[in-house]
C-alpha positions in Angstrom: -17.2 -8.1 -8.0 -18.0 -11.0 -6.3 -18.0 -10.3 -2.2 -18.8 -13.2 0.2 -18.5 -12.2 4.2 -18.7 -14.8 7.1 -18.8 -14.5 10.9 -17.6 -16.9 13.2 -19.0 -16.5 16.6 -20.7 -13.8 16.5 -24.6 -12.6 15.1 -24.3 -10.8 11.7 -24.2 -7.5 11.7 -26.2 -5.8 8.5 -24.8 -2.7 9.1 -20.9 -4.1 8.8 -22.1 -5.7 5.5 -22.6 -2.6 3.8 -19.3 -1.2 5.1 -17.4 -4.3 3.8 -19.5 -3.9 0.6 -18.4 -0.1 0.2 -14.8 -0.7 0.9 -14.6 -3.9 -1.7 -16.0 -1.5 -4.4 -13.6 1.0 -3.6 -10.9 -1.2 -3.6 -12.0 -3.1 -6.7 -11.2 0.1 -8.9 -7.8 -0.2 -7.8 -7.9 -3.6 -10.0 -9.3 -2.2 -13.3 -11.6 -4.1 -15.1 -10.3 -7.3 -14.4 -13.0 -9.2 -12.4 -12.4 -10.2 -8.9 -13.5 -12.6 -6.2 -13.2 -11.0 -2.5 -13.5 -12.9 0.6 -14.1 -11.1 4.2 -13.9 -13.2 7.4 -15.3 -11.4 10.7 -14.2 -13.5 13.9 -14.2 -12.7 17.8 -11.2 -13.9 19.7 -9.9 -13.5 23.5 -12.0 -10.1 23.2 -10.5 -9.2 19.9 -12.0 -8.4 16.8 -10.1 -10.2 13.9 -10.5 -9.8 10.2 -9.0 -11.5 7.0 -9.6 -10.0 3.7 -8.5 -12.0 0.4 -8.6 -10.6 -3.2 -8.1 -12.7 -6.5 -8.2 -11.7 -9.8 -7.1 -13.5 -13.3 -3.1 -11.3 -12.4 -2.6 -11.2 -8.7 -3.9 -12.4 -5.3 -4.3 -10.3 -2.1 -4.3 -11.2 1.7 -4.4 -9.6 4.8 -5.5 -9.6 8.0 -5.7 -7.6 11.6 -7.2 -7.4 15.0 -8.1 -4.6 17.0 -11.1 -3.6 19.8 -13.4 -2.6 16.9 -14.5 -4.1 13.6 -14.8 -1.3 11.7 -10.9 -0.4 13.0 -10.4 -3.6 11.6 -12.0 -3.1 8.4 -10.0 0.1 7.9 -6.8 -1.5 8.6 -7.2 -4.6 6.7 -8.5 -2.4 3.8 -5.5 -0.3 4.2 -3.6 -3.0 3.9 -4.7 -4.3 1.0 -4.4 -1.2 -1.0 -1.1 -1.1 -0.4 -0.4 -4.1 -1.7 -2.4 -3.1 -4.7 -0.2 -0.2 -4.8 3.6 -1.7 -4.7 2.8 -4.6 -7.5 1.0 -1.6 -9.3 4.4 0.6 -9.0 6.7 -2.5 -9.4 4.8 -3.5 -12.8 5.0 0.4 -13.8 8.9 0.8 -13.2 9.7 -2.5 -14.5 7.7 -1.5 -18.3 9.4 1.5 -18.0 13.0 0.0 -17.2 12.4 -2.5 -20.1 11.3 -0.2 -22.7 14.2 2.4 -22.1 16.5 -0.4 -22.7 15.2 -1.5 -25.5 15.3 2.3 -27.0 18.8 2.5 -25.8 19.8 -0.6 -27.5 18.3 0.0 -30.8 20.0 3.5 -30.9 23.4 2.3 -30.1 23.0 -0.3 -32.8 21.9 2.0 -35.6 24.7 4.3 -34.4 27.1 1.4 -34.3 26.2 0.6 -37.9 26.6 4.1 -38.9 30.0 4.2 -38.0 30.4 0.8 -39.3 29.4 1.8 -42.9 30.9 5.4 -42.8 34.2 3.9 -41.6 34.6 2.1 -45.3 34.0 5.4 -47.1 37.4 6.6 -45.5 
């Protein structure tokens, strides 16, 4: 995974580096394999701490941001964020394969049924 953090008007901060680090390789297993770009954007503003996350793979694209009195508050919530957006295209994708393959099952038995009747019908 490739990870690139800024900081806009503030010193960096080592010790949030390795936090953003962690929680990019912990969300990056909600991706699979598929490999994946992830931007972090630190920034102080009117005494609030403000963070933007962005996540892009070959399949999907993830943004979020937040603001709160700490950065690592802000870490958590934008990582929280993203995960759940992870989470709802990863439940849409699974009930939508699911929704399509039933169909297709159902289909294919009332057509062989149908074709039953069809050819048992001439017998009579």
């Amino acid at each position: 995974m490739d990870v690139k953090i800024s900081f806009k008007d503030f010193d960096h901060e080592p010790h949030l580096d390795e936090k953003v680090h962690e929680r990019s390789e912990k969300l990056s297993k909600l991706f699979g394999d598929n490999p994946t770009h992830a931007s972090w954007n630190f920034s102080i503003e009117e005494g609030n701490h403000h963070c933007e996350a962005k996540f892009v793979g070959p399949k999907f694209e993830y943004h979020a941001s937040g603001h709160s009195d700490n950065f690592y508050k802000t870490l958590d919530l934008v990582a929280q964020k993203i995960e759940k957006q992870a989470q709802k295209k990863h439940d849409k994708w699974k009930d939508h394969k699911h929704s399509t393959s039933t169909k297709k099952v159902v289909e294919d038995a009332y057509n062989k049924e149908e074709k039953i009747w069809n050819s048992n019908s001439d017998d009579f």
